[in-house]
C-alpha positions as CSV (number, residue, x, y, z in Angstrom):
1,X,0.0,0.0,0.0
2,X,1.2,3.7,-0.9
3,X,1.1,6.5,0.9
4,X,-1.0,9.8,0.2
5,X,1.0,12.4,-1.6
6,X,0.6,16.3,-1.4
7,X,-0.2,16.1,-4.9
8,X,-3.2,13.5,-4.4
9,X,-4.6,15.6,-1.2
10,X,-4.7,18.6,-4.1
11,X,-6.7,16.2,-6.6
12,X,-8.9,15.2,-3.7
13,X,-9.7,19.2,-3.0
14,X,-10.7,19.2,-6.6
15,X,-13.1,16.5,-6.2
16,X,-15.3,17.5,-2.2
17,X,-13.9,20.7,-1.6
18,X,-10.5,22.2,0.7
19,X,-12.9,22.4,3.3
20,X,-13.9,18.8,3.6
21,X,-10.6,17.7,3.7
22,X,-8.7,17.1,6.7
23,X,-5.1,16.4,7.8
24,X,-4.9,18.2,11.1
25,X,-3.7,16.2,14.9
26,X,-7.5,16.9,16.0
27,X,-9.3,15.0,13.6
28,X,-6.2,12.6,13.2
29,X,-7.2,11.9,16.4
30,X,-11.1,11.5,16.2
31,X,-11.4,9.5,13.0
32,X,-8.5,7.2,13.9
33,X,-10.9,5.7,16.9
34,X,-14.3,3.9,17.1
35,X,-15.7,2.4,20.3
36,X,-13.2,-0.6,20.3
37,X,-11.4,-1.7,23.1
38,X,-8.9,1.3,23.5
39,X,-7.6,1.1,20.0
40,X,-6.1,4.0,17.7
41,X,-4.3,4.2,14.5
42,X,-4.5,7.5,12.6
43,X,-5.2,8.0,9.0
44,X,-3.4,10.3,7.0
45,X,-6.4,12.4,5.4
46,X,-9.9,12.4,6.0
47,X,-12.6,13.3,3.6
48,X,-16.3,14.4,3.8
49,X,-18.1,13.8,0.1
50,X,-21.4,14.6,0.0
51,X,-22.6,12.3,-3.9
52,X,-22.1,9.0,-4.7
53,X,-20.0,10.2,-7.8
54,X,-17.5,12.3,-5.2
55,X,-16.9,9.1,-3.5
56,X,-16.6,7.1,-6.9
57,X,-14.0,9.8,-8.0
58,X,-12.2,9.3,-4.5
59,X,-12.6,5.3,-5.3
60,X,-10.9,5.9,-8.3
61,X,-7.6,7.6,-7.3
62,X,-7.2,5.6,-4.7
63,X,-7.5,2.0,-6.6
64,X,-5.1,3.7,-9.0
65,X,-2.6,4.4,-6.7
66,X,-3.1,1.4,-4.0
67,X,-3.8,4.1,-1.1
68,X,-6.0,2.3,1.5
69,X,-9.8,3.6,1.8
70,X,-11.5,3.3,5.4
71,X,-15.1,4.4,5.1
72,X,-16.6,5.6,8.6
73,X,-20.3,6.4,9.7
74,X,-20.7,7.6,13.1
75,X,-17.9,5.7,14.3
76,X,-19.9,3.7,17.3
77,X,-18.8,0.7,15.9
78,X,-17.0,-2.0,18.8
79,X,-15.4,-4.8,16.6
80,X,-12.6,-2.3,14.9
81,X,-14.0,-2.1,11.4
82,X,-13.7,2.0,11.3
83,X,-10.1,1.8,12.0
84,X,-8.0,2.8,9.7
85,X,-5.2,0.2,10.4
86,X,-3.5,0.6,7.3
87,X,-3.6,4.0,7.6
88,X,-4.2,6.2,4.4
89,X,-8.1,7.4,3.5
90,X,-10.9,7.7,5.7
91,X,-13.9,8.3,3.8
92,X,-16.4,9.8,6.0
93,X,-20.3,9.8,5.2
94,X,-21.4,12.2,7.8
95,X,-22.6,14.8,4.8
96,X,-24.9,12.1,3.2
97,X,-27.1,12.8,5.4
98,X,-30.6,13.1,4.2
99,X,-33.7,11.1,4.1
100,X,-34.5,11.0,0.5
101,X,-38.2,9.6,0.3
102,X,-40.7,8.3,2.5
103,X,-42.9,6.2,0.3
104,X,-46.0,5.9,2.1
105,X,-48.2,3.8,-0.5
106,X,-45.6,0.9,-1.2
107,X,-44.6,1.0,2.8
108,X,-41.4,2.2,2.3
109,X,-38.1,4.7,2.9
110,X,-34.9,5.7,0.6
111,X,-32.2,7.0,2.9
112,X,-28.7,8.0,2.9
113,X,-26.3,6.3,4.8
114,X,-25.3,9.4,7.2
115,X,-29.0,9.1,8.7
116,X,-29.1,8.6,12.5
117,X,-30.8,5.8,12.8
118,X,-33.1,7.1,15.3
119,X,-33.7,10.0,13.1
120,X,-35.2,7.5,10.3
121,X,-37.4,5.7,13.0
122,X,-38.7,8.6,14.0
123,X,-39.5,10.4,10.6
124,X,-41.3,7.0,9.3
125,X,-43.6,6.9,12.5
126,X,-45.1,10.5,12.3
127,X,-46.4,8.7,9.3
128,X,-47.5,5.9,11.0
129,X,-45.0,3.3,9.6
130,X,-42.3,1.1,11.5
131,X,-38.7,0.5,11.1
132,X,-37.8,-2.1,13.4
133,X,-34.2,-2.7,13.7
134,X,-33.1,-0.7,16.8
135,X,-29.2,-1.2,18.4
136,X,-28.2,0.5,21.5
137,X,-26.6,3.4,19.7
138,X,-29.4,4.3,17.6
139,X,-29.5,7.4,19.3
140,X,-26.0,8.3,17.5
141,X,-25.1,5.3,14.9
142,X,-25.7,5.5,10.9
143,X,-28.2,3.4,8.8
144,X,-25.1,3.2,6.9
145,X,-23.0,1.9,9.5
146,X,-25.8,-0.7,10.8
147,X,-26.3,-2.0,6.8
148,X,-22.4,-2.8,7.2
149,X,-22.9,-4.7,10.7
150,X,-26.3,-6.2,9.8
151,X,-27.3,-4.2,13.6
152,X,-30.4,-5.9,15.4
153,X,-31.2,-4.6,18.6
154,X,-33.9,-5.7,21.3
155,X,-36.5,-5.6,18.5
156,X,-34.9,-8.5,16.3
157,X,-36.7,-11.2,18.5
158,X,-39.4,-10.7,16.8
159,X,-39.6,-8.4,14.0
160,X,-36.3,-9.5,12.3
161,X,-32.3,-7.7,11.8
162,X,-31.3,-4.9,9.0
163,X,-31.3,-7.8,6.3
164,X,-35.0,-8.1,6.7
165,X,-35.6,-4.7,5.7
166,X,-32.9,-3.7,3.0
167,X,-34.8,-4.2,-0.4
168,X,-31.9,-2.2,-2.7
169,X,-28.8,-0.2,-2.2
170,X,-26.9,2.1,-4.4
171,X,-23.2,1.2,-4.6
172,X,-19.7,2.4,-5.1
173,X,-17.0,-0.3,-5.8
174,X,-13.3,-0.1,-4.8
175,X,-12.7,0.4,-8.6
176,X,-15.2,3.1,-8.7
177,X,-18.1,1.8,-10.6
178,X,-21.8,2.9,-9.0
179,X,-24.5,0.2,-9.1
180,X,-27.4,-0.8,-7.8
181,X,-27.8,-4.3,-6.4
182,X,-31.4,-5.3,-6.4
183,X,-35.2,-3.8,-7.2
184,X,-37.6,-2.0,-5.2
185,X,-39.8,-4.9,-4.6
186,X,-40.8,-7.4,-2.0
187,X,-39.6,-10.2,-4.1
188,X,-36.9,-10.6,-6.4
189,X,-35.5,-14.0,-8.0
190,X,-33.4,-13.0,-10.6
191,X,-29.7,-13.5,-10.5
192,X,-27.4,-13.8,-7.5
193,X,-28.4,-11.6,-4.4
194,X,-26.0,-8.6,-4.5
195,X,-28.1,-6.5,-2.1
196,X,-27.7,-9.4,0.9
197,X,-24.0,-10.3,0.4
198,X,-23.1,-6.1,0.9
199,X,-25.4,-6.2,4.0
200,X,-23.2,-7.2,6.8
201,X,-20.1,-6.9,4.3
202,X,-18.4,-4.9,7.1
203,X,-17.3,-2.0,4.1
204,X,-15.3,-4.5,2.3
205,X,-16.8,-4.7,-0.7
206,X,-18.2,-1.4,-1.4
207,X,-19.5,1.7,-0.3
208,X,-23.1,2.3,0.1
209,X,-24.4,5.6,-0.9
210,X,-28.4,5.1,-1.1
211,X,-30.4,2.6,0.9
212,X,-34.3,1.9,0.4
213,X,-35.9,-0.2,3.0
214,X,-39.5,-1.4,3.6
215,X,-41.2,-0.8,6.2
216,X,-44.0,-1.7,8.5
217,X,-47.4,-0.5,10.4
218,X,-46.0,1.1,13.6
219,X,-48.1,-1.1,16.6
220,X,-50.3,1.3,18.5
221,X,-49.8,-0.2,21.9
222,X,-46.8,-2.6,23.8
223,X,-46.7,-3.3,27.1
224,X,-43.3,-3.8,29.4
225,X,-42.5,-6.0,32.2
226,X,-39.4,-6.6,34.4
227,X,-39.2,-10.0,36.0
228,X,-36.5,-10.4,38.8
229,X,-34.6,-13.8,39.4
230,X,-32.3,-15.2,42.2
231,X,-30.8,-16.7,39.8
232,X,-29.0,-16.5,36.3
233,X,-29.5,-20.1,35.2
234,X,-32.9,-19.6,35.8
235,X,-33.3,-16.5,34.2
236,X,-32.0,-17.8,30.8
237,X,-34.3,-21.3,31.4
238,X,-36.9,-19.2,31.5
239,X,-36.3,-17.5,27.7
240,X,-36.6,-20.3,25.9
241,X,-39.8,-21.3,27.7
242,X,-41.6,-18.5,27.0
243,X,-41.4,-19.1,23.1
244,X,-42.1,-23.1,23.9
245,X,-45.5,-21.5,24.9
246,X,-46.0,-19.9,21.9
247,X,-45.6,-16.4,22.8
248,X,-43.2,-14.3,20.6
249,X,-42.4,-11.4,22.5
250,X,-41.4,-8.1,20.7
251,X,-38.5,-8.0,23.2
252,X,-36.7,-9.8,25.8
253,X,-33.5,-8.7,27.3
254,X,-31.4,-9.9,30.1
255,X,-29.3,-8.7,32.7
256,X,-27.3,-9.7,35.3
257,X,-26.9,-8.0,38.5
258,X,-24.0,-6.5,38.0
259,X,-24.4,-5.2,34.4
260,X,-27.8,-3.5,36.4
261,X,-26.2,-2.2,39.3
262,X,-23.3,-0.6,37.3
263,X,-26.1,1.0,34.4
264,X,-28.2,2.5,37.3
265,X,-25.4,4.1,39.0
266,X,-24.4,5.6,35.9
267,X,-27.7,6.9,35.7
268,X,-28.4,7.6,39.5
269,X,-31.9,5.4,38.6
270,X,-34.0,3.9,41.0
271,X,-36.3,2.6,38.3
272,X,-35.1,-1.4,39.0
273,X,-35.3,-2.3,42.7
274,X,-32.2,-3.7,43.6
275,X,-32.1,-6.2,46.8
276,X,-29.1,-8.6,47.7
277,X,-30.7,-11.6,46.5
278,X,-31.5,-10.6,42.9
279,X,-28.9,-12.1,40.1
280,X,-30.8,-10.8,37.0
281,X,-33.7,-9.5,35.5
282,X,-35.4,-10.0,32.8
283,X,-36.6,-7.2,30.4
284,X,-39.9,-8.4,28.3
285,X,-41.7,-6.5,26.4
286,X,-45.1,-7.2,23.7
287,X,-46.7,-5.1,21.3
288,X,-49.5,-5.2,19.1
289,X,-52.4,-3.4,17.8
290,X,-55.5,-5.1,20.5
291,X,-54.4,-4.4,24.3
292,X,-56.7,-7.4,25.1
293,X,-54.8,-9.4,23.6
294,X,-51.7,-8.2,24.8
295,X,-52.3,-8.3,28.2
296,X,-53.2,-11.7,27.2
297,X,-50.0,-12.9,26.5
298,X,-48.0,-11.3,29.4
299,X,-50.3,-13.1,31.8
300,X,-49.0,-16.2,29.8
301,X,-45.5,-14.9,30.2
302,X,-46.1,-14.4,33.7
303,X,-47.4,-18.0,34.0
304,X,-44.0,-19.6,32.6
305,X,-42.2,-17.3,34.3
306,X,-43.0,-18.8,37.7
307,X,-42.3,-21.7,37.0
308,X,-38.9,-20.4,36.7
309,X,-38.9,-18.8,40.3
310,X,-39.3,-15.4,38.6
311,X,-39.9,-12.8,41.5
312,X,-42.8,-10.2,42.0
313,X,-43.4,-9.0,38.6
314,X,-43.3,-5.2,37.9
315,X,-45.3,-3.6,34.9
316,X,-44.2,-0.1,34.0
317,X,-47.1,2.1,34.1
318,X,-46.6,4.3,31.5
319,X,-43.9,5.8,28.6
320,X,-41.4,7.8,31.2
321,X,-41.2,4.3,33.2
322,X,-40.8,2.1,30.0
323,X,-37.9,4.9,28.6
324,X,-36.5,4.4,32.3
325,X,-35.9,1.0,32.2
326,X,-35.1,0.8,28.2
327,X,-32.5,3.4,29.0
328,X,-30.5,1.5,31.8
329,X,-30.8,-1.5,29.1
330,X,-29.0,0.9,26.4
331,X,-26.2,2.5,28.9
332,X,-25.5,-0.8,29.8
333,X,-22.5,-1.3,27.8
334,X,-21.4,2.9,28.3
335,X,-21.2,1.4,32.3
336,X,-19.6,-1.5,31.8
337,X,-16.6,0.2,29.8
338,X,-16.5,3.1,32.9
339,X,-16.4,0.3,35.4
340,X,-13.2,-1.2,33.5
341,X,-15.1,-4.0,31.6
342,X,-13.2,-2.9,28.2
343,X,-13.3,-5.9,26.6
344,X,-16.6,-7.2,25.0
345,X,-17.4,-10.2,22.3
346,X,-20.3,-10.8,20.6
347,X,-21.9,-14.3,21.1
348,X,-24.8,-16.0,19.6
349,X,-26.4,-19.4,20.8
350,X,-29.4,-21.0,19.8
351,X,-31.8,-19.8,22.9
352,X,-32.2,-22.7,24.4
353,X,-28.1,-23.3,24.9
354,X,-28.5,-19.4,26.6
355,X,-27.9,-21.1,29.9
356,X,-24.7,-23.3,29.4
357,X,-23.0,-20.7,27.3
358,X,-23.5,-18.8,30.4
359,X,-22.5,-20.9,33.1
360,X,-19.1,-21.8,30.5
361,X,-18.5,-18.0,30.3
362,X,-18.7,-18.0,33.9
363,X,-16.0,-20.8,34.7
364,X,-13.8,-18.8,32.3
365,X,-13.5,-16.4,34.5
366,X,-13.2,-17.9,37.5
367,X,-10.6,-20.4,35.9
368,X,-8.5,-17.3,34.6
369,X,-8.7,-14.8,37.5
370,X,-10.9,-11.9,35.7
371,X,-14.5,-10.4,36.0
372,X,-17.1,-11.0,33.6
373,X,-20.8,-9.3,32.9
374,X,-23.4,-10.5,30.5
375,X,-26.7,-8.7,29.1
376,X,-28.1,-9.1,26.1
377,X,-30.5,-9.9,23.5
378,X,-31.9,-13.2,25.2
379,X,-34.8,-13.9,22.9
380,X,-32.6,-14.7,19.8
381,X,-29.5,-16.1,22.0
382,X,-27.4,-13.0,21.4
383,X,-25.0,-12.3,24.6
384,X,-23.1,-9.4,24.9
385,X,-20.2,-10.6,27.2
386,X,-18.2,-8.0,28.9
387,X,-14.6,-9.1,30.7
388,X,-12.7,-7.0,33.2
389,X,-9.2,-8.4,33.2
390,X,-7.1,-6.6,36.2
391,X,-4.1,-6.1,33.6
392,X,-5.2,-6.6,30.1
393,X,-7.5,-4.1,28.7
394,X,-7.6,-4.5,25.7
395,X,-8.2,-8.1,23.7
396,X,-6.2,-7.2,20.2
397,X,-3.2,-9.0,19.8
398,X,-2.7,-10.1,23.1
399,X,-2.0,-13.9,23.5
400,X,-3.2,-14.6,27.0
401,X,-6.8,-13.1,26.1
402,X,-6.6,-14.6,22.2
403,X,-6.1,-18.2,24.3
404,X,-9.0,-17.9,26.9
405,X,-11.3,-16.4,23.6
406,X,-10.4,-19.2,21.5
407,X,-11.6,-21.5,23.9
408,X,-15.5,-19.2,24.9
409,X,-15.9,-19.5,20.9
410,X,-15.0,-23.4,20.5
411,X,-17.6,-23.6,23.4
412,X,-20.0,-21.5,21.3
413,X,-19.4,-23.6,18.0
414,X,-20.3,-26.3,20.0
415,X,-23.4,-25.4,21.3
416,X,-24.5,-24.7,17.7
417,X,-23.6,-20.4,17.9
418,X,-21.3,-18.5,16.0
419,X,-18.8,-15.6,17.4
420,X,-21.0,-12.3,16.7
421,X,-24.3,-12.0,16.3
422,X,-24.5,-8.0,15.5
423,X,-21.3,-6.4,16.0
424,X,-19.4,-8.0,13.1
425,X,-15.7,-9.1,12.7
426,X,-13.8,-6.1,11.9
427,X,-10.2,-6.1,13.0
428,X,-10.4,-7.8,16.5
429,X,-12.4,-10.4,16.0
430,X,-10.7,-12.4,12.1
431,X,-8.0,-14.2,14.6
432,X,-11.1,-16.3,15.6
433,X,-12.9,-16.5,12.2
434,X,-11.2,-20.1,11.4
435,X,-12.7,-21.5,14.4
436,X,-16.4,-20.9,12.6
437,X,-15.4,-21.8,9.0
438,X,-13.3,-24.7,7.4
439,X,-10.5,-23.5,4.3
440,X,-13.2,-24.0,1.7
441,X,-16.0,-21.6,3.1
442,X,-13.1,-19.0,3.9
443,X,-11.3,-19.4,-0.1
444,X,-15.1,-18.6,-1.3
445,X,-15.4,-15.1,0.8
446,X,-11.2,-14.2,-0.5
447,X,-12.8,-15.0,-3.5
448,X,-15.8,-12.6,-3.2
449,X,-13.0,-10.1,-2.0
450,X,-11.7,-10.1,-5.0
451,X,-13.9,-10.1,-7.7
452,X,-15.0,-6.7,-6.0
453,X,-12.0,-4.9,-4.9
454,X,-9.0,-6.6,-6.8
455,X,-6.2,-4.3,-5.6
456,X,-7.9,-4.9,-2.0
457,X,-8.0,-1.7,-1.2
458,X,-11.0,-1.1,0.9
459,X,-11.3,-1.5,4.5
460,X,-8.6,-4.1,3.7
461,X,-7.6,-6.6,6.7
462,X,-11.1,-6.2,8.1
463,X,-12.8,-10.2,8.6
464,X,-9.9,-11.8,7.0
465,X,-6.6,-11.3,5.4
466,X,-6.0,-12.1,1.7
């Protein structure tokens, strides 16, 4: 890879502008972090283009020249894949920010990528319509960002992850070509499906410029409940029950007690009673369109849930209680990294496996002398696992955490999971990709690689090395 000459900054004034060009320690410093670990490595330049043909222009010097591209959203991302490793050219999106269309007869929105994505919810529900996909940072990440990760969020349990929703994208490749990988419709058979493999693509294979997703009625009513438990096993017993009774709810988090105590600090909320006994809650939540019939179900719920020595129940009364309690869920992560907990992985079991993966999670860190917290997304088996190791504080490229991570993601293979559910790969996480895939699967994605980006020049060393 080549370095950025003063004679390439110049041609990339040309192109966005002096003024969206930056080389100064300040935003050095900003666009060479994300929210990984304690990570940095600075760029050399940082651009802001506002169209799909400034970027393509960009694309296009840069493949020329083998300078390494990093393209960025909001930079909330916690498995490295903003980092520009390799130094060279962030490409930030932050100026294609607008929402382009809200299409209210076919049920659905074209976006650009720089769009908060609780900006988007919100615009689609003053007119009544629903996008689902919701991840702790919505309050500050990109859709762009989120169509890189494949985000879920709480929601996901039962209404589905970013993929659900994507129906096209407008793309630039590495070389600088702009496409468009699918059709604005609900269903499309024709020809390989471009528009999935970018989703979750981490920025590897392209950059996406234009999104258009579908969307849904917005429920007029949901209903939250918070269900205490003496214990954690029990806790995540009681998650796969609840769908064994044929309830699907349209959340259900967990957390332990310490990932509680640490977020209500943080927030000086007395919203969750805390007592000595308690080891987790549960965080369950139903919506719908007929209160009957959701009041319904979380007397169901509430049925299963004792036989899981769930303790008194409590049902938030009304929106200020239910943002309460969704808050502490949200800043759980923000408290944990305060408190020291700086490393964090991404694991994903079948729902029903919730309960050994935790217990094995648990040994780990008894067997190797550090503290551990999990919450998470327990209706779909997603557990965000946060370690506090008293001297290593930071996972990449250290051998002694690489060794005890190895063996938490055999232990998740083997309970039929994979090593992130939402938060991708990136840079931290590709020493452990071999333990998911065999030298076949692995060929086919270099392959991929590739065919898109031959001089492998974007967001290169991200998932794998080629």
């Amino acid at each position: 890879m080549n370095t950025i000459t003063t004679s390439i900054v110049s041609q990339f004034e040309k192109i966005v502008g002096a003024q969206y060009v930056f080389t100064d320690t300040e935003n050095l410093e900003k666009y060479g972090r994300d929210e990984t670990e304690k990570l940095f490595y600075a760029p050399q330049v940082i651009v802001k283009p506002r169209t799909a043909q400034e970027i393509s222009q960009l694309l296009i010097i840069c493949n020329e020249h083998l300078i390494p591209v990093t393209p960025r959203g909001a930079g909330t991302g916690l498995s490295g894949g903003a980092l520009p490793h390799l130094g060279g050219l962030v490409i930030s999106m932050e100026r294609l920010n607008q929402i382009l269309h809200i299409d209210e007869r076919n049920l659905q929105v074209t976006t650009e990528p720089g769009v908060i994505t609780e900006v988007l919810q919100e615009a689609v529900k003053e007119k009544g319509l629903f996008y689902p996909p919701d991840p702790a940072s919505k309050g500050s990440c990109f859709i762009g960002g989120n169509i890189s990760e494949n985000s879920g969020g709480p929601k996901a349990v039962k209404y589905g992850v970013v993929k659900d929703y994507v129906l096209n994208l407008e793309v630039v490749l590495p070389t600088g070509e702009i496409i468009w990988t699918g059709s604005n419709v609900l269903k499309n058979a024709t020809g390989y499906n471009l528009t999935q493999l970018l989703v979750g693509s981490e920025g590897t294979l392209g950059i996406v410029t234009k999104i258009v997703l579908r969307l849904i009625p917005h429920p007029k009513f949901d209903v939250l409940m918070l269900a205490p438990f003496n214990s954690l096993e029990k806790a995540s017993e009681a998650v796969s029950a609840i769908f064994r009774a044929g309830i699907t709810p349209s959340a259900m988090e967990l957390m332990e007690i310490d990932a509680i105590r640490l977020a209500t600090k943080m927030l000086d909320s007395t919203a969750i009673p805390l007592t000595d006994d308690l080891a987790a809650h549960l965080i369950i939540e139903v919506d719908g369109n007929n209160m009957e019939v959701l009041m319904s179900e979380m007397e169901a719920i509430a049925e299963v849930l004792m036989q899981y020595e769930a303790g008194e129940l409590l049902f938030a009364d009304d929106a200020q209680q239910k943002n309460e309690l969704w808050k502490i869920r949200r800043r759980a992560n923000e408290a944990a990294v305060t408190a020291g907990y700086t490393i964090e992985e991404d694991t994903v079991v079948p729902r029903a496996a919730l309960p050994e993966l935790i217990k094995g999670v648990k040994a780990l860190g008894v067997a190797h002398g550090f503290k551990v917290v999990c919450y998470g997304h327990a209706g779909d088996g997603n557990l965000h696992i946060r370690i506090n190791h008293p001297t290593i504080k930071t996972s990449y490229g250290n051998e002694e955490i690489n060794s005890i991570l190895k063996n938490l993601f055999v232990l998740v293979k083997e309970l039929g999971g994979t090593i992130s559910g939402e938060h991708g790969i990136g840079l931290i996480q590709k020493t452990y990709i071999p333990v998911m895939f065999d030298d076949i699967s692995l060929q086919l994605m270099r392959g991929i690689k590739k065919t898109f980006d031959p001089n492998n020049i974007l967001n290169a060393g991200k998932i794998f090395d080629l």
